[in-house]
C-alpha positions as CSV (number, residue, x, y, z in Angstrom):
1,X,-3.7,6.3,-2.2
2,X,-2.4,8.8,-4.7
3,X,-2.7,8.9,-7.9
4,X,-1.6,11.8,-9.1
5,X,-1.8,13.3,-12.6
6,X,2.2,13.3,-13.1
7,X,2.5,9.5,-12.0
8,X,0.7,8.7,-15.4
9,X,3.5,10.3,-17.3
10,X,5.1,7.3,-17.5
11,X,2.6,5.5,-19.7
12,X,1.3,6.9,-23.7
13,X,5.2,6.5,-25.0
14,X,4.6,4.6,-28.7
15,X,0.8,3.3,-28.5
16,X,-0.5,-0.1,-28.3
17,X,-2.1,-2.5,-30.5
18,X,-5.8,-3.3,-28.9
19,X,-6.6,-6.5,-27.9
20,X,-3.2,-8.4,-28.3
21,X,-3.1,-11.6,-26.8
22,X,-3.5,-15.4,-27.8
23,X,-6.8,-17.4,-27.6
24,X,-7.3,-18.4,-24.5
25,X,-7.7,-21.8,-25.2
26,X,-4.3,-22.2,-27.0
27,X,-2.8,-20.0,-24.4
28,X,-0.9,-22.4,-22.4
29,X,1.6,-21.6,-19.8
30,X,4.9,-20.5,-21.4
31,X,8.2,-18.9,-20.0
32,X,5.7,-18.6,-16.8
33,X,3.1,-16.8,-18.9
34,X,-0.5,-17.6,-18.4
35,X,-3.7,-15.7,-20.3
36,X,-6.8,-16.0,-17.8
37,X,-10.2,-15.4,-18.3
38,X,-11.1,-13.2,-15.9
39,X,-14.9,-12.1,-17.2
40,X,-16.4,-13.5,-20.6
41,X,-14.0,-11.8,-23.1
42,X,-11.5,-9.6,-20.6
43,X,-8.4,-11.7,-20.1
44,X,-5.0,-11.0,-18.6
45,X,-1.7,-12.0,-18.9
46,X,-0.2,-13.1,-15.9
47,X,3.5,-14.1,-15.4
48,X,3.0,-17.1,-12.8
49,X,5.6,-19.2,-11.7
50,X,6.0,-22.1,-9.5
51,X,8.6,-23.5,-7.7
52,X,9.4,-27.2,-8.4
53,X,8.7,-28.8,-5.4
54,X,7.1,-32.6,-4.8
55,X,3.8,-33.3,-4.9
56,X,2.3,-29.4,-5.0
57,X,-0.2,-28.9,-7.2
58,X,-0.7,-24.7,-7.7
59,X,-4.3,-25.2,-7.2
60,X,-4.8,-26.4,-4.6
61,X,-4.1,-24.9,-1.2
62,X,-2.1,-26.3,1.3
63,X,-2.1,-26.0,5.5
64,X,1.2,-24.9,6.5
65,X,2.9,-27.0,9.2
66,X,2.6,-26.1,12.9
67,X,4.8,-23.8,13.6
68,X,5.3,-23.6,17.5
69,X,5.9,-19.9,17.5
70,X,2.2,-19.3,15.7
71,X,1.4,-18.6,19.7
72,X,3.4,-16.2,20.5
73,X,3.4,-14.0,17.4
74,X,-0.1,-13.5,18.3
75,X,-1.1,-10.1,18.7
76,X,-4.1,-9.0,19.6
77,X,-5.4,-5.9,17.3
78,X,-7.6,-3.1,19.0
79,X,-8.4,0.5,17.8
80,X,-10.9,3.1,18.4
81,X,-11.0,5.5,15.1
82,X,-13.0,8.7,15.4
83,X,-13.8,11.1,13.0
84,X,-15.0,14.2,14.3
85,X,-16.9,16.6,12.2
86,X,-14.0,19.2,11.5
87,X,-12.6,16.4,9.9
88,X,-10.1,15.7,13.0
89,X,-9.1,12.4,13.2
90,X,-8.2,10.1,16.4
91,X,-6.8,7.0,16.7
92,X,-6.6,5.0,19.8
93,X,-4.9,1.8,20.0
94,X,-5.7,-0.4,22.9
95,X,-4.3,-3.8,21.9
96,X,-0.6,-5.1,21.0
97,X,0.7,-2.6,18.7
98,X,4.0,-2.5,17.6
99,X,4.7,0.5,17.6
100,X,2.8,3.9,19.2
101,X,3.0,7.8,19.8
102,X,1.4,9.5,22.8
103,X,1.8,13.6,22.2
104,X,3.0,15.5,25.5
105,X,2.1,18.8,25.3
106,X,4.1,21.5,27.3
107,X,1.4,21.0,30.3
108,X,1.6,17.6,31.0
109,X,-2.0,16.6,29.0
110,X,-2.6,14.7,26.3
111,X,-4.1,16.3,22.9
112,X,-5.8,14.1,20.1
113,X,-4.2,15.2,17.1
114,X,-5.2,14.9,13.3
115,X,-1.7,14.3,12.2
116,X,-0.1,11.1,14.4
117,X,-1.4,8.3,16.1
118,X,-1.8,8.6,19.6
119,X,-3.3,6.6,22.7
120,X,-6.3,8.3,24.7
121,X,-7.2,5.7,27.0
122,X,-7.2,8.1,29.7
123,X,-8.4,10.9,27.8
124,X,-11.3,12.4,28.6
125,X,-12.8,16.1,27.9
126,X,-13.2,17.4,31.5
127,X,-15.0,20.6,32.4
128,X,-13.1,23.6,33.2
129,X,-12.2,23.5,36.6
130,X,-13.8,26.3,38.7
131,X,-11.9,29.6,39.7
132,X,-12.0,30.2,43.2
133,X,-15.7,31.4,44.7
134,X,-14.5,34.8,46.7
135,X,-16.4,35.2,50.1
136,X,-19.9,36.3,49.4
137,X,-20.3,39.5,50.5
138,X,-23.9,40.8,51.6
139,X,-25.9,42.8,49.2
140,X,-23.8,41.4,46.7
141,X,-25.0,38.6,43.9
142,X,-23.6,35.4,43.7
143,X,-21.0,35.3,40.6
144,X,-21.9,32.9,37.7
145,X,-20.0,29.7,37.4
146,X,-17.8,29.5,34.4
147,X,-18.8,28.4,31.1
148,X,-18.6,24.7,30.9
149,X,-16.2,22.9,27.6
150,X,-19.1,21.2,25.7
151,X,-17.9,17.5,25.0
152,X,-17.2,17.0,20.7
153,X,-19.4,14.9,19.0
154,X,-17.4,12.2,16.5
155,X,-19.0,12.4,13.0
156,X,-18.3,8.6,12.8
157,X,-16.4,5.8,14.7
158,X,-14.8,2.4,13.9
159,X,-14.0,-0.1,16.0
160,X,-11.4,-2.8,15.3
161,X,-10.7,-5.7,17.1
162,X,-9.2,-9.0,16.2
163,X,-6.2,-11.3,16.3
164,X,-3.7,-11.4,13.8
165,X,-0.4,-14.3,13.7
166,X,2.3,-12.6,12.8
167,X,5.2,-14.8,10.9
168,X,8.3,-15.5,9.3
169,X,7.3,-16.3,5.3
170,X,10.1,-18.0,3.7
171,X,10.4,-19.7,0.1
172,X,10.3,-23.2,1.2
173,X,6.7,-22.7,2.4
174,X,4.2,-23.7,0.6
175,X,1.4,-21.4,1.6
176,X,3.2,-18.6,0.6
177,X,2.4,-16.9,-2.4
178,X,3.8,-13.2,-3.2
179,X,1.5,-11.1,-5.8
180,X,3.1,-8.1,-7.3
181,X,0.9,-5.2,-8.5
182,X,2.2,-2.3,-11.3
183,X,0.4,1.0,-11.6
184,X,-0.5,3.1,-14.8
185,X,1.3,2.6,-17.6
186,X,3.4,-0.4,-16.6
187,X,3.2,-4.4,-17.0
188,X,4.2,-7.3,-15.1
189,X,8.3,-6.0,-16.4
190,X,8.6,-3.8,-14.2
191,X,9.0,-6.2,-11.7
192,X,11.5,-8.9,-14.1
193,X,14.2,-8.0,-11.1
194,X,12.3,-8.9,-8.3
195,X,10.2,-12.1,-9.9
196,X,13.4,-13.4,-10.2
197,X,15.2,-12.6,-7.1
198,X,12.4,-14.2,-5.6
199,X,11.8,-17.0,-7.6
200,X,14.9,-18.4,-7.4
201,X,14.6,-18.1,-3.5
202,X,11.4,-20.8,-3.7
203,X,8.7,-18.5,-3.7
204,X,5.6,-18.6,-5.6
205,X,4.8,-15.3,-7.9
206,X,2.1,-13.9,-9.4
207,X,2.2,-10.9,-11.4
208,X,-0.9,-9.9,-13.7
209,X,-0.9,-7.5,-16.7
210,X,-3.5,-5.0,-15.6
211,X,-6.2,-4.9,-18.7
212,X,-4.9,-2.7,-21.3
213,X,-1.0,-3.2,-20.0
214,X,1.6,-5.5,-21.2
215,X,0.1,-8.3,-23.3
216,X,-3.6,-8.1,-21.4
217,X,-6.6,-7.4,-23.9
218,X,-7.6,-3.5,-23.9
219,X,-11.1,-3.5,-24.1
220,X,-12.4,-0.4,-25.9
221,X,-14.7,0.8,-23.7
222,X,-13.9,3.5,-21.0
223,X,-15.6,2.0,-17.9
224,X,-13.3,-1.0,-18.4
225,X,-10.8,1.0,-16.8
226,X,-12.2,2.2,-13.7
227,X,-11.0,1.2,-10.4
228,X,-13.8,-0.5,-9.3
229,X,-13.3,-3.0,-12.8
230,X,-9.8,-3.4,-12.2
231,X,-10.3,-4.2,-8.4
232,X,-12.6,-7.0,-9.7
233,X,-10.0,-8.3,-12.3
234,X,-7.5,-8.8,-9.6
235,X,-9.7,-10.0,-6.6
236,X,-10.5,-13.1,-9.4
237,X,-6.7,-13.0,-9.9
238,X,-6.4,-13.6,-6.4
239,X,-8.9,-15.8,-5.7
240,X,-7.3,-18.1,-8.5
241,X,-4.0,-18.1,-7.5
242,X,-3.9,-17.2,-3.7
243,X,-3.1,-19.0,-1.1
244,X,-2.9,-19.2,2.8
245,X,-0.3,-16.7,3.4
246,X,-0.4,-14.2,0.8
247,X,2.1,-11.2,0.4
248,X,1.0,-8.2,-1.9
249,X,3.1,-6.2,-3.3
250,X,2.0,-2.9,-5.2
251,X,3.6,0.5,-7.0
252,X,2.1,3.6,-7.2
253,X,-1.0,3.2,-8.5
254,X,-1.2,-0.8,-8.0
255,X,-0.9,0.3,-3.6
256,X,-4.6,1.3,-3.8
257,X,-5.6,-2.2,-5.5
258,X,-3.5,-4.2,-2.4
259,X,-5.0,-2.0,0.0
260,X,-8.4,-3.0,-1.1
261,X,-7.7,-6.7,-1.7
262,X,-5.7,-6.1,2.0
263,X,-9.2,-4.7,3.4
264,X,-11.4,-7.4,1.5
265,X,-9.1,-10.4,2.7
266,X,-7.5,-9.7,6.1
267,X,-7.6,-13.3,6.8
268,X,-5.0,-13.9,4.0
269,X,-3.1,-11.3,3.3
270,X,-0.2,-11.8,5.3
271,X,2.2,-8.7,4.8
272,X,1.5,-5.9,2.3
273,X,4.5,-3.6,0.4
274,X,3.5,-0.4,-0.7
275,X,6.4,1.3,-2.7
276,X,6.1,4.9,-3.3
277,X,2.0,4.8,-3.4
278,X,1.6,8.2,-1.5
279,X,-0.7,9.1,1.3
280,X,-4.2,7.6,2.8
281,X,-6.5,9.8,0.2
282,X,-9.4,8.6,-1.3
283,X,-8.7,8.5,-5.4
284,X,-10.7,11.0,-7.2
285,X,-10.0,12.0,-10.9
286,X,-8.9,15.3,-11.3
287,X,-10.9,17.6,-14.2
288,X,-8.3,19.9,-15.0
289,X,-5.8,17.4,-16.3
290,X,-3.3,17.1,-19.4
291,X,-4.8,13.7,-19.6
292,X,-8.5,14.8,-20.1
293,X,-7.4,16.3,-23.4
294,X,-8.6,13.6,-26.7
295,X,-7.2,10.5,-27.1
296,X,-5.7,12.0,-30.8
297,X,-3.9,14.8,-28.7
298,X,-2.1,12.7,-26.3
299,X,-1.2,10.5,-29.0
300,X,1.0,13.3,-30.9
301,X,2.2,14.7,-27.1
302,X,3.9,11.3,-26.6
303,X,7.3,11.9,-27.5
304,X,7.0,14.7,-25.2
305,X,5.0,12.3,-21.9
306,X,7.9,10.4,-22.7
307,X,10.8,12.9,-22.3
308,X,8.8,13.9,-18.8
309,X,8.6,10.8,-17.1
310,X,12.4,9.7,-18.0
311,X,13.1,13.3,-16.1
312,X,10.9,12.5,-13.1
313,X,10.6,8.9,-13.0
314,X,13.8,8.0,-12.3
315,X,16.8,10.1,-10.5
316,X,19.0,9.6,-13.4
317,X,18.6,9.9,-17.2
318,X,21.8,7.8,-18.6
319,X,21.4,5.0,-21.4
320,X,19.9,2.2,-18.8
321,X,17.4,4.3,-17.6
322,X,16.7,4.8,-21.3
323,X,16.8,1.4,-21.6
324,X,14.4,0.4,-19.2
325,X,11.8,2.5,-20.8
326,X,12.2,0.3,-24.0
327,X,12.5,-3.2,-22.8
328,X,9.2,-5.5,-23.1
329,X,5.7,-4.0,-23.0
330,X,6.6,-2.0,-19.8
331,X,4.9,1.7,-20.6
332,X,3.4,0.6,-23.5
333,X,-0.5,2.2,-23.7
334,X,-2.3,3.3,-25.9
335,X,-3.6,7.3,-25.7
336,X,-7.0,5.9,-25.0
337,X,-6.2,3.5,-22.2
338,X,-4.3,6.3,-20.5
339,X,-7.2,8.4,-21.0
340,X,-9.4,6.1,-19.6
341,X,-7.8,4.9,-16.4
342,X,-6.7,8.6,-15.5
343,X,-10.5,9.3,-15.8
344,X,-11.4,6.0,-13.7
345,X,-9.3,7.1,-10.6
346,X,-12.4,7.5,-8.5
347,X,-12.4,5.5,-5.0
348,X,-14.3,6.9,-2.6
349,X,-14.2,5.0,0.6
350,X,-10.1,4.8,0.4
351,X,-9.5,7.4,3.2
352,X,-7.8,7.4,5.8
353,X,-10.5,5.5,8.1
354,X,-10.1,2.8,5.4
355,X,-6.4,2.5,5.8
356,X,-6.7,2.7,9.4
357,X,-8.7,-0.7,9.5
358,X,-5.8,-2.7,8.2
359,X,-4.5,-5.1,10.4
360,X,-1.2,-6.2,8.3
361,X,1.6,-5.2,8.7
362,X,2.9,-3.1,5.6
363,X,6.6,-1.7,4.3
364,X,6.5,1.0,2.7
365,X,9.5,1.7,0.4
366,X,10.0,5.7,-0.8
367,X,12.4,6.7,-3.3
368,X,14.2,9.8,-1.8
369,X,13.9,11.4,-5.7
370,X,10.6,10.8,-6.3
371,X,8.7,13.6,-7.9
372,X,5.6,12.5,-8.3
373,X,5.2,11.4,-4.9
374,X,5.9,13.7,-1.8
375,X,7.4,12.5,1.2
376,X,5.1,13.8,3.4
377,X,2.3,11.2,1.9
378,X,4.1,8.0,2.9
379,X,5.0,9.5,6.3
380,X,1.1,10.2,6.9
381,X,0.9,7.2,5.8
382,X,3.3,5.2,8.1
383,X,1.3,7.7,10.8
384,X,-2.2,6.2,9.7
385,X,-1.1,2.3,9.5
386,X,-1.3,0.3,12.8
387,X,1.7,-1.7,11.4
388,X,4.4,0.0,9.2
389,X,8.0,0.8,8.4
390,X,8.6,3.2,6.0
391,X,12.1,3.2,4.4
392,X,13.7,5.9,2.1
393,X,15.9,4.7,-0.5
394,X,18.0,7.8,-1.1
395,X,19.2,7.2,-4.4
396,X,15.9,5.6,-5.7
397,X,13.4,7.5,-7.6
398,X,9.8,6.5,-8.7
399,X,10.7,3.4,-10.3
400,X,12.9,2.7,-7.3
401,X,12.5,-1.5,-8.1
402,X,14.0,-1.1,-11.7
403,X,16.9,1.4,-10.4
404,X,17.6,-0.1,-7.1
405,X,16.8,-4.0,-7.5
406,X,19.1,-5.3,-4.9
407,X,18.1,-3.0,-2.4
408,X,14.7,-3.2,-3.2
409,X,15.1,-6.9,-3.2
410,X,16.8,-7.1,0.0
411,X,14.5,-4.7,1.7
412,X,11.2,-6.4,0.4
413,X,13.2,-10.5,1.9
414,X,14.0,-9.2,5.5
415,X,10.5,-7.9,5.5
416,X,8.7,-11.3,4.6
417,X,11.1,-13.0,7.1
418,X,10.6,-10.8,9.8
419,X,8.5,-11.0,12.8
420,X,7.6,-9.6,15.9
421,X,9.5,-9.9,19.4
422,X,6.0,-10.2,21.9
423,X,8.1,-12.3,24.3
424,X,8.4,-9.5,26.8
425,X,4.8,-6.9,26.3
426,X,5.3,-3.7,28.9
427,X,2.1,-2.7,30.8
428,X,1.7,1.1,30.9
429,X,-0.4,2.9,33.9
430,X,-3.1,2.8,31.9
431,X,-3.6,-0.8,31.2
432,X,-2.6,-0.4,27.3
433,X,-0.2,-3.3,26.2
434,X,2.6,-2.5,23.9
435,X,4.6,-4.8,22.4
436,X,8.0,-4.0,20.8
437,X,9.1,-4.7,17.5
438,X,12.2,-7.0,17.4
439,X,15.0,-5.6,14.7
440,X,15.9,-7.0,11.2
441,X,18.9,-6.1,10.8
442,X,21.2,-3.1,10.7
443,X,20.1,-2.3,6.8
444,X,16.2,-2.6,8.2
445,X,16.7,-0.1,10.7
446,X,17.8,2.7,8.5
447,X,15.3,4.8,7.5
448,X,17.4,6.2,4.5
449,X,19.2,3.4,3.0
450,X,22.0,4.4,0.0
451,X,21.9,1.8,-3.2
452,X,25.1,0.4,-2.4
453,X,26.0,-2.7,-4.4
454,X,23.2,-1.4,-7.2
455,X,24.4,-0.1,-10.1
């Protein structure tokens, strides 16, 4: 998932006291505020609130009811991923899949391709076919067959296969919890627009403070701050507060934590929003970066990090945008946090065979103005993904949720109330099932979708 340099901008604006946040044992819930202990002494804020519903207890999980459609939004999840050793990689999908690209070149054969998904189930790397053997004439040798196309050997191969129930997740469920993820710089604020669309719908949301953000303690001690430590913090976050269904949501920086907690928990992660997280890369710090310079530097260059991100972050500059930047503890870090978790960017085994594996099915929601993330990233993305929709938000820009919250917020409900049409599955020639993906709604189908009613 990228990561880049530039989507750190947004954090370093007015530095941050270290270690604010209240005793944990005198930190009771409050205004939907909880401080939790994650390891001995690293605790995180996390805005958690419940519906009021009778007899649920938030700890406790809870089977949701039999739903008589649970059969038939079955679908059966089967892929052959190859990696071949000039880095070339094929997808096959040989299950249900709700959506698929078969490449038809000008000859009529199929091509694996590095860029797209496509379906090689009757694919195969046959030998040149002979010329024509002229009549052997006497005294003459016997020509030499033609050179035969040696057969590519993958590097590495996955296999996927399992079953996956596709549903509708609505707010009177009680299995359903929805846990929104910020990136770099941010805090569980950003979000204040959708936490309370949704809350008021019946769901249950969780939304941590990622250590260092918002009113989480920032420990002083760089590898704190690396993604592995962070992936911890929010796999006991969600281990705490998850349920049976479980919807993540992530931005920028926070899509590479979902996807791991996505790949880690496949049996309860439900759906999975990734808004403007960038392409299948594995994260890897840069060394030539502004934010390698000392902690003392970055401090006096913040007026400055500032002025950038409110040019690139969002597609406008007026007085809300302004405003935004101000309001709670949303991009409030200190120069050594920022420091620290730009540094700490280094995930490995997030490529794009990683991504591949997911079974969920995933939105992924770009703003059209974006600078820090290029287009082309999400739509390799949407490429990689066995399940995905990717939706532009033309007048939305990094921060997209904060400019666009009813679109957003609308875009983000249709998606955890949709699911899949496998009434009717066509049978290709080749024995490959594919099932079609039954429509939202005429907003859902656009791929670029205009803020409307947002202003």
């Amino acid at each position: 998932m990228l990561t880049s340099i530039t989507e750190s901008i947004l954090c370093c604006l007015t530095g941050k006291t270290d270690g604010l946040v209240l005793p944990l044992e005198s930190s009771q819930p409050s205004d939907g505020y909880e401080f939790v202990e994650v390891k001995p002494g690293r605790v995180l804020r996390v805005r958690h609130i419940v519906p009021e519903r009778p007899q649920l207890t938030p700890t406790v999980k809870t089977d949701p009811k039999p739903n008589h459609n649970d059969e038939e939004n079955i679908v059966h999840c089967k892929r052959k991923i190859t990696v071949y050793r000039d880095g070339q990689l094929v997808i096959e999908n040989l299950g249900d899949v709700l959506h698929s690209e078969i490449l038809q070149c000008q000859d009529g054969d199929l091509e694996p391709c590095s860029t797209v998904e496509v379906e090689l189930a009757d694919y195969k790397e046959m030998p040149s076919s002979p010329d024509p053997v002229p009549p052997q004439v006497s005294g003459e040798q016997k020509p030499a067959p033609p050179p035969r196309r040696r057969r590519r050997k993958p590097k590495r191969t996955v296999l996927i296969d399992s079953q996956r129930t596709i549903s509708s997740c609505k707010g009177t469920h009680s299995d359903v919890a929805l846990f929104f993820v910020h990136g770099v710089g941010g805090s569980s604020d950003i979000w204040k627009s959708q936490l309370d669309f949704f809350s008021r719908l019946g769901y249950e949301v969780i939304a941590p403070d990622l250590a260092g953000h918002g009113a989480s303690r920032a420990p002083q001690i760089a590898a704190a701050y690396t993604f592995y430590a962070l992936a911890e913090d929010l796999r006991a976050i969600f281990k705490r507060y998850g349920r049976k269904r479980n919807i993540l949501i992530g931005h920028s920086y926070g899509v590479s934590f979902c996807t791991f907690l996505a790949h880690e928990y496949p049996d309860l992660v439900h759906k999975v929003v990734m808004i403007n997280g960038g392409g299948p890369t594995a994260l890897e710090p840069s060394l030539c970066s502004i934010f390698q310079l000392p902690s003392c530097v970055l401090h006096c260059l913040s007026p400055c990090l500032a002025w950038s991100f409110l040019k690139a972050g969002f597609a406008r500059q007026g007085a809300k945008e302004k405003q935004l930047l101000k309001q709670g503890n949303a991009f409030n870090v200190s120069p050594f946090v920022l420091r620290a978790m730009m540094s700490g960017q280094y995930w490995p085994e997030g490529d794009e065979v990683y991504h591949a594996e997911l079974t969920a099915p995933i939105l992924l929601v770009h703003g059209m103005c974006d600078k820090f993330v290029p287009m082309e990233e999400d739509q390799r993305m949407a490429e990689i993904l066995l399940f995905a929709f990717l939706k532009v938000i033309e007048e939305g820009s990094h921060m997209v949720m904060m400019e666009c919250p009813d679109t957003v917020n609308t875009l983000l409900h249709e998606f955890f109330l949709w699911e899949p049409d496998l009434s009717s599955k066509n049978q290709n020639q080749t024995g490959i099932t594919t099932a079609k993906a039954l429509p939202l709604s005429n907003t859902f189908q656009t791929l670029r979708i205009s803020k409307g009613g947002d202003k």
